[in-house]
N, C-alpha and C positions, 0 to 999 in steps of 0.2 A: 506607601500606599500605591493603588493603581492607578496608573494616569491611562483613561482611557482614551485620549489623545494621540496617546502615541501609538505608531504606526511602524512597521520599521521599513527602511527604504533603502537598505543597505544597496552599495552598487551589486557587490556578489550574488544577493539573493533577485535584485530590481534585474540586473542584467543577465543575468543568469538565464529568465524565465522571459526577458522580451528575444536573447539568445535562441533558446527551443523553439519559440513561437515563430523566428523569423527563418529560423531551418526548415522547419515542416512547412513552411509560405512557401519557403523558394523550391523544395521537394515536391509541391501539389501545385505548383505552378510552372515556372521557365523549366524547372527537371522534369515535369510528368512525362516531356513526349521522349524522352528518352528514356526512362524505366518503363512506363505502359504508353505506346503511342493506340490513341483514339480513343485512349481512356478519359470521360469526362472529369471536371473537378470536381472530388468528394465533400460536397455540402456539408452531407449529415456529417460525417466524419470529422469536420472542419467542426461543428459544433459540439462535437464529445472535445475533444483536444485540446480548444480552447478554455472549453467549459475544467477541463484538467487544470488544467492552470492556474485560472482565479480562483478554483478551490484550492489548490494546492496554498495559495500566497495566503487568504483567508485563513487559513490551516498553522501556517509558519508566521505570516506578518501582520496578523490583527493581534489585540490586547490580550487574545487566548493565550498567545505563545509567552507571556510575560504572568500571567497569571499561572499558568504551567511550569514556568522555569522558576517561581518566587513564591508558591504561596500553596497549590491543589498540586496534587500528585492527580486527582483524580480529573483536573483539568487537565492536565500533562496526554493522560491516556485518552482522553476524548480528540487531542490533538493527533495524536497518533493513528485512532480510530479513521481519522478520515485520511489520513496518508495510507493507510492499508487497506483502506475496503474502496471507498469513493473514486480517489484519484486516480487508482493503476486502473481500476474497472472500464475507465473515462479514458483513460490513454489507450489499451487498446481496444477500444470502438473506434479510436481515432484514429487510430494506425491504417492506412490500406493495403492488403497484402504485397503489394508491389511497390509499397514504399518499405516496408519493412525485411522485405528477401532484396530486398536492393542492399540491405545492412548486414545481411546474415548469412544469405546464402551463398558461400564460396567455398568450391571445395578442399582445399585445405584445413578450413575450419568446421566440415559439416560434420565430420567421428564426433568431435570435440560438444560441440555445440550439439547433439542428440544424448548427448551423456545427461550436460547440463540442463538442457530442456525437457529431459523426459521427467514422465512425474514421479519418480523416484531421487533424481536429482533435484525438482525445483521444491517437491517436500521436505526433502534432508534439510538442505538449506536455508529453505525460508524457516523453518522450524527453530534448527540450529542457531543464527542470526538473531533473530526475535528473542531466541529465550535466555541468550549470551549476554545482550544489552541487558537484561535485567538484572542480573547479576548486582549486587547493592555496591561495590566497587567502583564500576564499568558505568552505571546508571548516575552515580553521585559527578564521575569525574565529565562525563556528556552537559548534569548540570552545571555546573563547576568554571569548563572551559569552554566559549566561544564556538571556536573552530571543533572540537570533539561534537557539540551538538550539533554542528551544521552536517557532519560524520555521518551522529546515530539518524538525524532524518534522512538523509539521502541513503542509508544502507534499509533502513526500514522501506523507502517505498523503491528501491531495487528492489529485495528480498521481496517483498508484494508482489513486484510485476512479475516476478518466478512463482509464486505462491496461485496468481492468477492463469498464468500460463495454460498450466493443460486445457484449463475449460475456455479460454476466449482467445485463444492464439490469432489471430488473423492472417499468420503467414500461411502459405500451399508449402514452402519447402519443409517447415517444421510446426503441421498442422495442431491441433486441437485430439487428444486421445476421443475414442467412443465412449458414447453417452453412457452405456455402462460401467466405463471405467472410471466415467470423468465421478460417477456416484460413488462408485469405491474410493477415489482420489479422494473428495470431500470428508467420508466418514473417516477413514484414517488420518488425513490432518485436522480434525477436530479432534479424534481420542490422542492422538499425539501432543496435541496444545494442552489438555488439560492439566499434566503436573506444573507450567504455568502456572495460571491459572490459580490453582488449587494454592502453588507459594502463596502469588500473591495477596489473595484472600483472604486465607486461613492461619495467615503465618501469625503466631502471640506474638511479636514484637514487631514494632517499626523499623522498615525496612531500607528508607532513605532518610537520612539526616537531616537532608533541605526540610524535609516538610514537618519532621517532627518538631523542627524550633521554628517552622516558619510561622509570621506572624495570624492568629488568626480571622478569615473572612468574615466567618460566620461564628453567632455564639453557640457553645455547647457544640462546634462541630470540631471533635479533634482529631488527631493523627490516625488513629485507631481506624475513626469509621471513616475518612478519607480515604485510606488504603482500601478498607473491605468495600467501598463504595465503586473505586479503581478497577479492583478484580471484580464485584459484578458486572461492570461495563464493560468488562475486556471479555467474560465469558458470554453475555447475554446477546452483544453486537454478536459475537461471533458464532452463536449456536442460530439466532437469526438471521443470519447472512450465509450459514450452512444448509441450513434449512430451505430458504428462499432459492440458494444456486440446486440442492439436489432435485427441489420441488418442478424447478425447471426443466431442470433435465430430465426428468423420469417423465415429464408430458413430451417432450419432444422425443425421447426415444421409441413412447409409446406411440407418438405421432408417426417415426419414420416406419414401424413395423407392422401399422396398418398401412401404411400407403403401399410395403412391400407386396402386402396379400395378395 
């Protein structure tokens, strides 16, 4: 059963995440005057960042993650749900441009790194990634093995922070494409996700093992509608979070082309 007590506090995941938190300190502090001198401390920024964080650990180290790895598939994807929408979102609002081209910007790597950040690249990818892990295989052995799941979450909210990219970049060397595009970038990686989606949904059979035999939570709730439960949650976050980013941006570009008049 679920021990809702438990918590996990592994060093890897506990150190790992007080690690980031103490880079971005020492980055927007003793580093600032040397990447932006006279630049203030980014408050707000300080608070998306961190606020990344304890979602992040909430996401991976509360009883969700146990109940996702042992028991709901469709607990599994709500976990996910917030590694790909919430957390990258939070990370870069957190990021300050000059903390971020401080990491990126060098020319050696800038061919390389406009390949990958443009939005044909960070859609291929984020696309490709996401929809690999599901594969019934790839998805069984993530639950399965430890270390493979520590993997599929950290490749899920990399592939996110590319997935988010064009529309919130906060670098100047490798800005944010135009509001127009960033609308076309949305609709296309939404009809992209969909044959996802659509698997995992509509597929007549159970598509991971764990959860067909796992024990169940709730009565009358089985495998079947767990899965189709899954795929609505993976389609519906995501056509609301499509929707919410284009709606955005269609006022703000309307916004920048009156101001042009």
């Amino acid at each position: 059963m679920i021990d809702w007590r438990h918590w996990h506090n592994e060093p890897l995941l506990i150190g790992g995440l007080v690690f980031v938190g103490w880079l971005w300190a020492i980055m927007a502090g003793p580093l600032r005057a040397r990447f932006a001198p006279g630049v203030p401390y980014p408050r707000r920024e300080a608070w998306f960042f961190y606020s990344a964080l304890v979602l992040f650990y909430l996401a991976v180290g509360s009883p969700l993650d146990q109940i996702g790895e042992r028991f709901l598939f469709s607990a599994h994807m709500g976990q996910h749900l917030v590694i790909m929408y919430p957390v990258p979102v939070l990370v870069l609002c957190g990021l300050p441009w000059w903390m971020i081209d401080a990491a990126l910007d060098h020319p050696r790597a800038r061919r390389s790194l406009r390949l990958v950040l443009g939005p044909l690249g960070c859609g291929a990818i984020s696309t490709l990634v996401i929809s690999l892990w599901h594969l019934p295989w790839l998805y069984e052995w993530a639950l399965q093995d430890k270390v493979v799941h520590v993997v599929e979450h950290l490749m899920f909210f990399g592939v996110s922070v590319l997935f988010w990219w064009p529309i919130l970049s906060p670098s100047r060397a490798f800005p944010p494409v135009s509001y127009a595009s960033r609308m076309l970038y949305i609709f296309c990686l939404e009809v992209a996700m969909t044959p996802l989606f659509a698997y995992v949904t509509f597929s007549d059979n159970t598509l991971y093992a764990t959860y067909e035999y796992a024990p169940r939570l709730f009565a009358n709730f089985m495998p079947g509608d767990d899965q189709t439960l899954a795929g609505a949650m993976m389609k519906l976050t995501s056509m609301f979070v499509s929707i919410l980013a284009f709606g955005l941006c269609f006022f703000r570009w309307a916004e920048t082309n009156r101001d042009q008049k």
